[in-house]
C-alpha positions as CSV (number, residue, x, y, z in Angstrom):
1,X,0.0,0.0,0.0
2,X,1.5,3.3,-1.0
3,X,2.7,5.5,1.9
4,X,-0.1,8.1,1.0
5,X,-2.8,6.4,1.1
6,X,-1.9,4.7,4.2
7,X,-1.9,8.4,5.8
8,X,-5.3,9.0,4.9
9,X,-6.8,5.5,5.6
10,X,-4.8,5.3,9.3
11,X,-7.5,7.7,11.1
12,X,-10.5,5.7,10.1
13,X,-9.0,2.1,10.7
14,X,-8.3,3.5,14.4
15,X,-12.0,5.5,14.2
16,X,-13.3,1.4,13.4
17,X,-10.0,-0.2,15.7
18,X,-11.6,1.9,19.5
19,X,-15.1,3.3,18.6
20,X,-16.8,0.1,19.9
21,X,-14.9,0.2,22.8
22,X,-16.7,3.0,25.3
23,X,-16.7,2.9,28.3
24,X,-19.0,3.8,31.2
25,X,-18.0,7.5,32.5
26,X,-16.6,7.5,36.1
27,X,-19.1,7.2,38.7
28,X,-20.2,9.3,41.6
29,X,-20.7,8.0,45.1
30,X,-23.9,8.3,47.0
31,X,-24.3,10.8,49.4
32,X,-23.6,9.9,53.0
33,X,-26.2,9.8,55.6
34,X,-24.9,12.8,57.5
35,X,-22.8,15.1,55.8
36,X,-21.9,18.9,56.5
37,X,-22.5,21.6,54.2
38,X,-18.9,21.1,52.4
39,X,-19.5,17.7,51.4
40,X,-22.9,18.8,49.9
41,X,-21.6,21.2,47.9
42,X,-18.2,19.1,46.8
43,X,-20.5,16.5,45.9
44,X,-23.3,18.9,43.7
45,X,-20.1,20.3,42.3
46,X,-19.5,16.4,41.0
47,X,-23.3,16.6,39.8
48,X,-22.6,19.7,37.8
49,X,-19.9,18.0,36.3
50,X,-21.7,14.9,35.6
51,X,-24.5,16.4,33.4
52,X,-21.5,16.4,31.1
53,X,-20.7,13.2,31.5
54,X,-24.2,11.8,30.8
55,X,-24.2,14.0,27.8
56,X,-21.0,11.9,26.5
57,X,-22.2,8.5,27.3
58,X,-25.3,9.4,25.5
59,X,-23.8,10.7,22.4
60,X,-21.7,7.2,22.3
61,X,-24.5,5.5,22.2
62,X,-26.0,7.6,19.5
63,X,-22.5,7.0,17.4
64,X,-22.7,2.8,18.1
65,X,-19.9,3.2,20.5
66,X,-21.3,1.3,23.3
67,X,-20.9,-2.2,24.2
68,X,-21.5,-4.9,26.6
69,X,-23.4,-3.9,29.6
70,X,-23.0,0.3,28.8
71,X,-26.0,1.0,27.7
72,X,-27.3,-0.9,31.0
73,X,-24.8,1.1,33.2
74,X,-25.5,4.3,31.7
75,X,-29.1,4.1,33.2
76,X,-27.8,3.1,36.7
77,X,-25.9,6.5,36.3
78,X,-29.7,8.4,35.2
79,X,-31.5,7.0,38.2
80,X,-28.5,7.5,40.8
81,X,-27.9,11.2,39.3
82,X,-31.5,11.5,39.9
83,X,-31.6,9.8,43.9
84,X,-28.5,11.8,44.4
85,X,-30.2,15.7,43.1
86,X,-33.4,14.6,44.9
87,X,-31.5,14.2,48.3
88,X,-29.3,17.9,47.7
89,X,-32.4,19.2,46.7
90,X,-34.0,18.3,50.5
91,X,-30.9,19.0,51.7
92,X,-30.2,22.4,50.4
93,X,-33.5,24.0,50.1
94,X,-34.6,24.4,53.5
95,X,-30.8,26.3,54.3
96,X,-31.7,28.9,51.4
97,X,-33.6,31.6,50.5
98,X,-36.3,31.8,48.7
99,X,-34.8,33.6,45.3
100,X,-31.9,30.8,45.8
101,X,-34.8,27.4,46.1
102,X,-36.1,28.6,42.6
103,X,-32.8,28.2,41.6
104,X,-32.6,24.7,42.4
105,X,-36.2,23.9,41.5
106,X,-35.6,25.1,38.2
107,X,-33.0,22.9,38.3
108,X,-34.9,20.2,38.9
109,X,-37.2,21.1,36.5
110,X,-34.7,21.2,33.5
111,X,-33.9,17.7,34.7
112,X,-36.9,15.7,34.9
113,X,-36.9,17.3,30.6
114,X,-33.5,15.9,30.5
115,X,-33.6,12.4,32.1
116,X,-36.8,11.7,29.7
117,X,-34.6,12.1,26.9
118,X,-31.3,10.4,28.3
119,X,-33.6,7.3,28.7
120,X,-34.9,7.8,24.5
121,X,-32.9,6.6,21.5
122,X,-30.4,9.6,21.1
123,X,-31.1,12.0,18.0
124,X,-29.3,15.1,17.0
125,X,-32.3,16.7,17.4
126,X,-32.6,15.9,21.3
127,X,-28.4,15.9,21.7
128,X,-28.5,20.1,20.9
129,X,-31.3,19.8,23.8
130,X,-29.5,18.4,26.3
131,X,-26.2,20.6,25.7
132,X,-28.3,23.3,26.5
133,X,-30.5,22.2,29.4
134,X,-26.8,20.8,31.2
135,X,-24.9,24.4,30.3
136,X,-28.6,25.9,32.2
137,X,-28.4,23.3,35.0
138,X,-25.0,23.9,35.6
139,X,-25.3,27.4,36.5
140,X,-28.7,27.1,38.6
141,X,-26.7,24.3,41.0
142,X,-23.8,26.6,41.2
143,X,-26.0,28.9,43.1
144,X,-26.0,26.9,45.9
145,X,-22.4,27.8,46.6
146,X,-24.0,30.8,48.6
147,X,-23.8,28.3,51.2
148,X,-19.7,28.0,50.8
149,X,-17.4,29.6,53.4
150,X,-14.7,31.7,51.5
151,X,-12.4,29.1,50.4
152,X,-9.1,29.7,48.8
153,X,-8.3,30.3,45.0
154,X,-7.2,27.1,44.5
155,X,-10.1,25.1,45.1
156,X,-12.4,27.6,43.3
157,X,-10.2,26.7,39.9
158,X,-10.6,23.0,39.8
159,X,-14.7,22.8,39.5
160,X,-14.5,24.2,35.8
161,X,-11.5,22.2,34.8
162,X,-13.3,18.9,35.8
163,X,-15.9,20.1,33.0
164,X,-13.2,22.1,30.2
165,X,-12.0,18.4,28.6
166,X,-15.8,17.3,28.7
167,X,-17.1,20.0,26.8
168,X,-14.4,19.7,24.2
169,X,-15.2,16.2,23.8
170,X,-19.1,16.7,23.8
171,X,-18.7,19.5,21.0
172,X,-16.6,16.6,19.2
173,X,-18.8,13.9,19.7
174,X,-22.1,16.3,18.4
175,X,-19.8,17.0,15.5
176,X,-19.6,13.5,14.8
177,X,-23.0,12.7,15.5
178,X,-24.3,15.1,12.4
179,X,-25.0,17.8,15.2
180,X,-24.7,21.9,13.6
181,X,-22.7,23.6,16.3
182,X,-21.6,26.9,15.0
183,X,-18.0,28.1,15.9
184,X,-17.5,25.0,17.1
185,X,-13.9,25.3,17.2
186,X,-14.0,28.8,18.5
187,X,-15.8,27.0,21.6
188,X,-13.4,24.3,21.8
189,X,-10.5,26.6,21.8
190,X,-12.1,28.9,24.7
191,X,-12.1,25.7,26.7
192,X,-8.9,24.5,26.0
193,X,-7.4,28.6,26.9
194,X,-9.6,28.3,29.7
195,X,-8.2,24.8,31.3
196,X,-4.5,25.8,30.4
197,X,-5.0,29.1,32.3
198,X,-6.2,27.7,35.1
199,X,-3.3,24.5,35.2
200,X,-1.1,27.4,35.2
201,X,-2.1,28.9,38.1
202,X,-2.3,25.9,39.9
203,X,1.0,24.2,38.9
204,X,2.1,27.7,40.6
205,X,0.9,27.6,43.6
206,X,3.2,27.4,46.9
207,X,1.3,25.0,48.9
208,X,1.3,22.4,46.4
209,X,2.0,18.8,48.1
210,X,4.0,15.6,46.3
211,X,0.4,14.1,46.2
212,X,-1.0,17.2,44.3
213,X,1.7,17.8,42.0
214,X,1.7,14.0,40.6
215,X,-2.3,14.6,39.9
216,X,-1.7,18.4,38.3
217,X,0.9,16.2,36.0
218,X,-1.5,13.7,35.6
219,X,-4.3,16.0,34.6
220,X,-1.8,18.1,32.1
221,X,-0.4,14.7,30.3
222,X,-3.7,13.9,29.8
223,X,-4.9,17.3,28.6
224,X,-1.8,17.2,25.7
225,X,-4.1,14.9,23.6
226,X,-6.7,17.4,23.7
227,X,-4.2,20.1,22.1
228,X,-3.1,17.4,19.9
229,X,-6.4,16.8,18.5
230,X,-7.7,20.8,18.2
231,X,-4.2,21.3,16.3
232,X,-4.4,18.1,14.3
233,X,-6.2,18.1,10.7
234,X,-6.3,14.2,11.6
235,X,-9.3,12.1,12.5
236,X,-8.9,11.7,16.0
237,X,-10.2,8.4,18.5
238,X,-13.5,9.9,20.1
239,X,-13.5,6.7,22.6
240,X,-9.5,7.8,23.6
241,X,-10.9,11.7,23.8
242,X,-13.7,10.3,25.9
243,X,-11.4,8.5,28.2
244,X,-8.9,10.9,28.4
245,X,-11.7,13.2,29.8
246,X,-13.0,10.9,32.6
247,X,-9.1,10.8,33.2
248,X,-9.2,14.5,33.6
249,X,-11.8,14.6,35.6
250,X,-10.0,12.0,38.5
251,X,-7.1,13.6,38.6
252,X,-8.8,17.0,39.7
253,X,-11.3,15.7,41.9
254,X,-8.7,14.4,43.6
255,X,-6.8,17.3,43.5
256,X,-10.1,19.3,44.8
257,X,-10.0,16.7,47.9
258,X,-6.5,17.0,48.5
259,X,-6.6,21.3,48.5
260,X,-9.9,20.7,51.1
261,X,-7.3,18.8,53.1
262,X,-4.6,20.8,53.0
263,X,-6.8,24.5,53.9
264,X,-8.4,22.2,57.0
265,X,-4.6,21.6,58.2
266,X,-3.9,24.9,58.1
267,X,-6.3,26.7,59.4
């Protein structure tokens, strides 16, 4: 085969190689049965983040990406998302005021739409639908963080770099599904500036421990695909950008934990 063609033909034989080979996003844990108002709002952080990740498993099913028991698992993650914003939703709304429950109702309200559709064969139609009901239910749950003590800079950075890779990957995905998305790489490149920005910052803060510099690395070799692929005319593996999302996400959830730790000590 002539060296040419074999460029051209490469992207498309790895497309066929890893596209049935999705895998379930990475799961949250349930609530616990007493928790203070800091693991409540670490964990609807997590549920922000997840809408993201419900819109990725759902656009791999739309694509034929899923296989074995994912389609199975994927509505485990719908009904826990679901148990888990129902028990926030008790748990927050009696500690707010009334401009600040509506928030979270509405919330609720753009999710009951939402899970109705998760559960449906994906379309293109319904995919543009659900982009925009998460983006809407991400900022309505971040208003609960009018119950957060002033925490330090650090921590406030790593809730929109869990969901920077995501978006990229959902705005790739779509793309691949048929989906119109204007400027679509005008949007992936603000969330690529945005999540290099913010590593920045991070990767130069003082208090940084061993444990938190190994899952900044972590996060950033992982995040080098994602430049990789915006730079790149090449077809790139939407399973590997998936996964290298979910990756992402870990590594600064971790990191989120290990800052929480870390302010506790010293205050």
């Amino acid at each position: 085969m002539k060296p040419n063609l074999m460029h051209h033909l490469f992207p498309a034989f790895l497309f066929f190689l890893f596209s049935h080979f999705a895998q379930a996003s990475v799961e949250i844990p349930d609530l616990p049965a007493k928790m203070s108002v800091s693991q409540a709002l670490y964990i609807n952080c997590l549920q922000r983040t997840q809408t993201q990740q419900l819109l990725k498993d759902y656009l791999q099913i739309g694509l034929k990406m899923a296989h074995g028991t994912f389609e199975d698992d994927f509505k485990t993650s719908i009904g826990r998302y679901d148990q888990r914003l129902n028990a926030l939703n008790d748990y927050f709304l009696p500690k707010l005021d009334a401009e600040h429950q509506k928030y979270m109702t509405d919330a609720h309200a753009v999710w009951d739409e939402s899970r109705k559709i998760l559960l449906a064969a994906p379309t293109k139609e319904n995919a543009l639908i659900l982009d925009k009901n998460f983006h809407t239910m991400i900022s309505l749950l971040g208003k609960a963080k009018v119950l957060a003590k002033k925490s330090f800079r650090a921590v406030g950075l790593t809730g929109g770099m869990c969901r920077d890779p995501l978006y990229v990957t959902n705005i790739y995905l779509m793309k691949l599904l048929g989906v119109e998305i204007p400027d679509h790489k005008k949007k992936m490149k603000k969330r690529l500036d945005h999540f290099s920005k913010n590593m920045k910052e991070l990767q130069n803060y003082s208090g940084n421990t061993d444990a938190i510099k190994q899952h900044l690395a972590d996060a950033q070799k992982a995040f080098l695909f994602f430049t990789y692929m915006y730079d790149s005319d090449n077809t790139a593996v939407p399973t590997l950008i998936a996964r290298k999302a979910d990756k992402i996400f870990t590594s600064i959830r971790s990191i989120k934990k290990l800052y929480g730790q870390v302010t506790s000590v010293n205050q």
